[in-house]
NURO-966123 format. One record per residue (C-alpha): residue in one letter; x, y, z. Coordinates in nm, 2 decimals. Example, Ala and Ser with C-alpha at 12.3 -4.5 7.8 and 13.67 -1.06 7.14 Angstrom:
REM residues 2
 type   east  north     up
    A   1.23  -0.45   0.78
    S   1.37  -0.11   0.71
//
This chain:
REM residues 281
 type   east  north     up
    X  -4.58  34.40  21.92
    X  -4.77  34.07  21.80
    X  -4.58  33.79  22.01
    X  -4.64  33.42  21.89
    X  -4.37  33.22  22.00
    X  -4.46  32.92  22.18
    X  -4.41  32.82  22.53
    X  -4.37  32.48  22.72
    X  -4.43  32.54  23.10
    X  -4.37  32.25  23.34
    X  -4.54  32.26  23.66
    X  -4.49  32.05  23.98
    X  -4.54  32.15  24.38
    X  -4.38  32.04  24.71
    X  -4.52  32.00  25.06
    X  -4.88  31.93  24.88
    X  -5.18  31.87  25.15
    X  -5.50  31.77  24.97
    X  -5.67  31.84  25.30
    X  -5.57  32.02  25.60
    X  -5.73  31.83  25.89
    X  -5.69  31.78  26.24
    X  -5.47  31.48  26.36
    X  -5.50  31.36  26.72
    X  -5.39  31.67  26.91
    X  -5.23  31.87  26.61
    X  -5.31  31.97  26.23
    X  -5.17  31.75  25.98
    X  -5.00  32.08  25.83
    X  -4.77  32.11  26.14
    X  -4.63  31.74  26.12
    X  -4.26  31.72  26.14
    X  -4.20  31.58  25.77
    X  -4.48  31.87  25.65
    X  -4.49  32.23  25.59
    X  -4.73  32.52  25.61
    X  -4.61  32.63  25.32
    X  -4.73  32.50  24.99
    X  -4.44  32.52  24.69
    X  -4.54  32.58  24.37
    X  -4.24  32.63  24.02
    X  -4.37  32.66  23.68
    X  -4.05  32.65  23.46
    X  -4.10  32.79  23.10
    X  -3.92  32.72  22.79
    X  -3.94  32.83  22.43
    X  -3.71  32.57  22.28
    X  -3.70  32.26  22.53
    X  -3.38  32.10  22.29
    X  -3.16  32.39  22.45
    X  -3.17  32.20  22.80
    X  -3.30  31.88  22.76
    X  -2.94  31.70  22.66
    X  -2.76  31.92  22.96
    X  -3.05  31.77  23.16
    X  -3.06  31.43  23.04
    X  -2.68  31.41  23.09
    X  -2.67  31.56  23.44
    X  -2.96  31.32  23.53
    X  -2.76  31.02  23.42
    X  -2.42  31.07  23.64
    X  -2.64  31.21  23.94
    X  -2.81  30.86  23.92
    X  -2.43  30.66  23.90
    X  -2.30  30.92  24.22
    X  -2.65  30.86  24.45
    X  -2.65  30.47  24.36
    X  -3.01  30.50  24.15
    X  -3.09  30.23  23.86
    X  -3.17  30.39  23.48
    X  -3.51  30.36  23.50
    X  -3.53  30.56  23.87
    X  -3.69  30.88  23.86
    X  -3.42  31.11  24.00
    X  -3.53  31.33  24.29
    X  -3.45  31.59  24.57
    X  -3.53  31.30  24.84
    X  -3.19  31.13  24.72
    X  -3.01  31.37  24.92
    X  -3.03  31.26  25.28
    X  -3.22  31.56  25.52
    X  -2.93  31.60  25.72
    X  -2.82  31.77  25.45
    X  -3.00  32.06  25.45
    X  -3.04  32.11  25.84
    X  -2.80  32.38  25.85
    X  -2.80  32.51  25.49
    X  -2.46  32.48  25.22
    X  -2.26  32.41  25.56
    X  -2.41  32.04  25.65
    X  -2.41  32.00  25.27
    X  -2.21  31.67  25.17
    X  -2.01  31.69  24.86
    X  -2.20  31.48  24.68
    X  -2.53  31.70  24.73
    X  -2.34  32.06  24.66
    X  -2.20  31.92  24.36
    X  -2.62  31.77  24.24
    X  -2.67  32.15  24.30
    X  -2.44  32.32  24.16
    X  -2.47  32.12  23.84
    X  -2.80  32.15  23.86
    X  -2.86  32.54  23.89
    X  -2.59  32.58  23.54
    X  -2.87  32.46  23.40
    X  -3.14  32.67  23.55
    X  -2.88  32.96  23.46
    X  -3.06  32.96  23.04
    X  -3.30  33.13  22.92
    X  -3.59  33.04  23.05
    X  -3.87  33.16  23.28
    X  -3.91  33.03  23.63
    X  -4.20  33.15  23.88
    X  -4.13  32.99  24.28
    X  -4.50  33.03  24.41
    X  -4.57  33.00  24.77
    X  -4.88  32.97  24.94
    X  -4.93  32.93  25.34
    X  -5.19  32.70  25.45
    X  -5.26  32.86  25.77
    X  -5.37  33.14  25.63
    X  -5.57  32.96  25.38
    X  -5.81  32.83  25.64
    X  -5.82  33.13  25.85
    X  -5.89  33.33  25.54
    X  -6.16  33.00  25.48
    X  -6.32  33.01  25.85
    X  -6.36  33.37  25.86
    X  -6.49  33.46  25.52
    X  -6.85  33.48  25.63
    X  -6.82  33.60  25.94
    X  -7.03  33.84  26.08
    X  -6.93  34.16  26.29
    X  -7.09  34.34  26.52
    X  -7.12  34.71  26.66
    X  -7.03  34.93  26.34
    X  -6.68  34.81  26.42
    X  -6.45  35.00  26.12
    X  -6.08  34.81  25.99
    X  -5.89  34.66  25.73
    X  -5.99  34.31  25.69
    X  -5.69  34.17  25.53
    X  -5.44  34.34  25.77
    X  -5.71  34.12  26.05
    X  -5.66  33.81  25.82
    X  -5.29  33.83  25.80
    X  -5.24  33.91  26.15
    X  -5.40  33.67  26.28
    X  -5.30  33.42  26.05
    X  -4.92  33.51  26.15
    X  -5.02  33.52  26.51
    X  -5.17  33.12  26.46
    X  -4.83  32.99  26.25
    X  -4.58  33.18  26.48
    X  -4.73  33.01  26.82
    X  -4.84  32.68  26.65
    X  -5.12  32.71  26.92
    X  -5.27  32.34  26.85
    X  -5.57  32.34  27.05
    X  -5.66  32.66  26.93
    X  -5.65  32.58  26.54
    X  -5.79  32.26  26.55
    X  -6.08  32.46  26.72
    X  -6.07  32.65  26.39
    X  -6.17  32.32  26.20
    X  -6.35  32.08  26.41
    X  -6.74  32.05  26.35
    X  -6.91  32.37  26.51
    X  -7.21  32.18  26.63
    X  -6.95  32.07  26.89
    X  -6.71  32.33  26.94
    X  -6.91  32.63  26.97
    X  -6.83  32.99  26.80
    X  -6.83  33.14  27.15
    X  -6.59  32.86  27.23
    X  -6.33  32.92  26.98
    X  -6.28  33.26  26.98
    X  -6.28  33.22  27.32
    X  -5.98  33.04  27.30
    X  -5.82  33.25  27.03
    X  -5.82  33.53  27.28
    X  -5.67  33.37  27.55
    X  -5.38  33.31  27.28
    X  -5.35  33.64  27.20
    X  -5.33  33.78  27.58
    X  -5.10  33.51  27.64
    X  -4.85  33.67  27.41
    X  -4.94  33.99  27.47
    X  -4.93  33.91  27.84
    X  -4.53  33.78  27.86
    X  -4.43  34.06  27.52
    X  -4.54  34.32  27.66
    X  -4.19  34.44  27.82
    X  -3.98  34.35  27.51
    X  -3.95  34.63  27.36
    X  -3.87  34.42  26.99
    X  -4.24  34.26  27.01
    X  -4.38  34.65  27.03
    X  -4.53  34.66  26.71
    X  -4.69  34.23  26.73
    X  -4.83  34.36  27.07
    X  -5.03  34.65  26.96
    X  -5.16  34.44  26.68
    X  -5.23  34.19  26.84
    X  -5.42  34.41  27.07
    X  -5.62  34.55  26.80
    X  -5.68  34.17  26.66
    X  -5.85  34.10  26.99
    X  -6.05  34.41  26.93
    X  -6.20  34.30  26.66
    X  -6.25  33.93  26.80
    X  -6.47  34.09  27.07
    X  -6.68  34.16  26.80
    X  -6.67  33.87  26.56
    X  -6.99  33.59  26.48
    X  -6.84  33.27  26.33
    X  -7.05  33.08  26.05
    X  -6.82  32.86  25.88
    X  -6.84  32.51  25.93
    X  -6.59  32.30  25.80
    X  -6.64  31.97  25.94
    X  -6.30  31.89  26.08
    X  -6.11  31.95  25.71
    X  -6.04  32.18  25.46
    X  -6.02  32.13  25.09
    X  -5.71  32.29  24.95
    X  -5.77  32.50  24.69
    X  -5.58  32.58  24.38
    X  -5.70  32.90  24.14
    X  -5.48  33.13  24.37
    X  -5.13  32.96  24.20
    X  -5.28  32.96  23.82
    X  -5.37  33.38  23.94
    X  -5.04  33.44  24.00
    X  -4.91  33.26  23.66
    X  -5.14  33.46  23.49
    X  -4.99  33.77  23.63
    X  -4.61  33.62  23.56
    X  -4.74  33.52  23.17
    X  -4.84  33.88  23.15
    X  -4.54  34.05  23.30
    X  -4.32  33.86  23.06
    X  -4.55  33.92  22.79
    X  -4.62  33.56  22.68
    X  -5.01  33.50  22.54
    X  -5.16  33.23  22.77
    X  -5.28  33.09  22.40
    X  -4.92  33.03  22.34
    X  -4.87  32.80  22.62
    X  -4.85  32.43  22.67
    X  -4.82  32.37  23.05
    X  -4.74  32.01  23.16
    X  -4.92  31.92  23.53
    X  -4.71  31.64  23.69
    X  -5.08  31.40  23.76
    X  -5.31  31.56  23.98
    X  -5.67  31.62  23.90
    X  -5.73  31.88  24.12
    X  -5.43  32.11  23.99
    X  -5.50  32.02  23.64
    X  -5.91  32.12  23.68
    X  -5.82  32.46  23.84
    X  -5.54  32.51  23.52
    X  -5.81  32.45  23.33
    X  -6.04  32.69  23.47
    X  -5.82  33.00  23.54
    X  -5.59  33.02  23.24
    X  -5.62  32.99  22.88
    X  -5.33  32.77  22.82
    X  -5.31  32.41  22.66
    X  -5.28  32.20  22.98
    X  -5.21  31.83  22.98
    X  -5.15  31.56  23.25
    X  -4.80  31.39  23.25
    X  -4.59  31.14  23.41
    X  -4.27  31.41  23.58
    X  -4.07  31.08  23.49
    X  -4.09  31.10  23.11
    X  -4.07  31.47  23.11
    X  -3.75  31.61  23.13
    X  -3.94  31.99  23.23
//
C-alpha cells in the first residue's frame, strides 16, 4: 500500500563528544559531568498542530515553576542533578511534576526512536579495524570487539585506553597491548574464584588469546573523530519498520554540521538546520 503522508522528525543528542581525546591522566569521555554513552531521539510527527499547543502551554508554566524568563529556552538542566542521583525517589516535586506533564504529551501518536551509541567501543572498534593477526588464529571478530570494549568501560583502566589513542610513534604497538594484557590478568587474576564472573573470566581468557596474536596499525594521534552514519543507519531501519518513505520526511537537526552532513549522506530525507529554541519538536 502506497504511503504518502508526510513526516516532521526532530532530532537532538545528549552527552555529545566531538572528539574523544586523552585529558591529563584520563579520556575526556570518562569526565564526571560526561558519559560514554552517546544519546540520540528522533521524534516523528505527522501533524505537528496535535502537540504543539499542549507543548507550548506546558513550556510556559514549567518556565513560571523553575523561575526562567519567556524568552529562555526551557531545558532538562533546570532540574538540579541531585535530582536524579537516586532515580523518582531524590526526585523534588517540582521535577516529577516537569515529568509527568511532560511524558502526557509523549503519550500521542507519534514515533520516537532513543538511539544509543558507546564511545568506547567506537574507538576500540576504530583502533582495531586494521589490525593484523597472526598464526591462522580462527574467531568471531565482533564477539573480540565487544568484549573487549566491555572489558575497557567496566574497569575504566585509564592508562590503558589512553594508550589506545596516544600517537604510536611514541607508545609502541608492543607497548599497548602489553598493557591491555596485564588488564585482563588482573581481572582474571582476583575473578577467578567468584563463581558469578565465570563466564567474563573465560572470555576474557580467550580475549587475551587473541591479543597474543594481534599487530596494531592504527594511528590516531591522541583523538578520535566521532562519527555519525551509525545513528542515521538505525533511523533508516526505524523509518522502514514503521513504514514511512524517507522521501516523506522533513527531519529538523538542532545546529551541528557534522550531524547534519552525515543526515545528508545516509538518508534520503529533507534535512534542515534549526535553532531547538524556535522549534517546538
Amino acid at each position: 500500500m502506497k504511503n504518502d503522508k508526510k513526516w516532521n522528525f526532530y532530532y537532538d543528542e545528549s552527552f555529545h563528544d566531538r572528539k574523544i581525546t586523552s585529558k591529563g591522566k584520563t579520556v575526556n569521555i570518562y569526565d564526571e559531568n560526561s558519559s560514554d554513552i552517546y544519546v540520540g531521539v528522533f521524534l516523528g510527527l505527522d501533524r505537528v498542530e496535535i502537540v504543539e499547543k499542549e507543548y507550548n502551554e506546558f513550556e510556559l508554566k514549567q518556565k513560571k515553576v523553575f523561575g526562567l524568563k519567556i524568552n529562555q529556552e526551557l531545558k532538562g538542566t533546570c532540574i538540579r542533578r541531585k535530582n536524579f542521583k537516586y532515580g523518582l525517589s531524590s526526585m523534588n516535586k517540582n521535577a516529577l511534576n516537569f515529568y509527568d506533564d511532560f511524558f502526557n504529551i509523549l503519550l500521542q501518536d507519534m514515533k520516537m526512536q532513543i538511539s544509543f551509541h558507546s564511545k568506547t567501543a567506537f574507538f576500540v572498534n576504530a583502533v582495531f579495524k586494521d589490525c593484523k593477526f597472526t598464526g591462522g588464529i580462527n574467531f568471531n571478530r565482533e564477539a573480540f570487539i565487544y568484549s573487549l570494549s566491555k572489558h575497557l568501560f567496566v574497569y575504566r583502566n585509564s592508562k590503558v585506553v589512553r594508550s589506545l589513542l596516544e600517537d604510536k610513534g611514541n607508545v609502541k604497538s608492543e607497548k599497548i597491548l602489553s598493557l591491555l594484557k596485564q588488564s585482563i590478568d588482573g581481572v582474571i587474576n582476583n575473578a577467578s574464584s567468584a563463581k558469578r564472573k565465570k563466564i567474563e573470566v573465560e572470555t576474557l581468557k580467550e580475549v587475551r588469546v587473541i591479543l597474543e596474536h594481534t599487530v596494531l596499525s592504527y594511528n590516531p594521534n591522541g583523538h578520535l573523530i566521532w562519527k555519525y552514519d551509525a545513528i542515521f543507519v538505525g533511523f533508516n531501519y526505524l523509518l522502514h519498520e514503521v513504514n514511512i518513505p524517507q522521501k516523506n520526511v522533513n527531519l529538523y537537526i538542532d545546529r551541528d554540521r557534522n550531524t547534519y552532513n552525515a543526515a545528508i549522506r545516509i538518508g534520503g530525507y529533507t534535512t534542515e538546520m534549526v535553532n531547538s529554541e524556535d522549534y517546538e519538536g
